[in-house]
C-alpha angles and dihedrals in degrees: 000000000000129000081254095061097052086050096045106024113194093349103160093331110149072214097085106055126092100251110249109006127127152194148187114236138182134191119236112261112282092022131114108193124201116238114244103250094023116054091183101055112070146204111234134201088243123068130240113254110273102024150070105245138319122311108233125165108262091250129158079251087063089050095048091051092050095044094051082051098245097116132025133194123240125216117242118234110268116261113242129258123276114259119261083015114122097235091211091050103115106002088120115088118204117291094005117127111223087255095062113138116199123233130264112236115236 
């Protein structure tokens, strides 16, 4: 490790990002966000055709981001359940009644 390293860890460093995870991504309305490792390509608040927001690697730069509000992710559309499979076949957790309503987070 350089002297470099120990002053800018994991400043744009393809090194710090979990190979091969992923997220969508998407910037807060009116904001235009810089890519990681390409300050001129941005994430933008509409998505590309075809999909639901922008990929980004999942990098302590992404969390940041999300956590400043400048990006959010965006939850990807449920796969479908499996064929032959009873959708509603354990949906229930223990002691829950079927009109159990989750609670909103503060």
């Amino acid at each position: 490790m350089t002297r470099a390293d120990h002053e800018n860890p994991g400043r744009g460093s393809p090194a710090t990002a979990v190979e091969g995870v992923k997220m969508l991504v998407l910037a807060a309305p009116g904001l235009k966000v810089p890519r990681e490792n390409s300050p001129r390509d941005y994430v933008l608040d509409t998505p590309p055709a075809g999909s639901l927001g922008f990929e980004v690697p999942d990098t302590a730069y992404t969390r940041r981001r999300i956590s400043d509000g400048d990006l959010f992710e965006v939850a990807a559309a449920e796969p479908s359940p499996e064929e032959g499979k009873d959708p509603g076949e354990g949906s229930l957790q223990t002691g829950q009644s079927p009109d159990h309503k989750p609670r909103r987070s503060r």
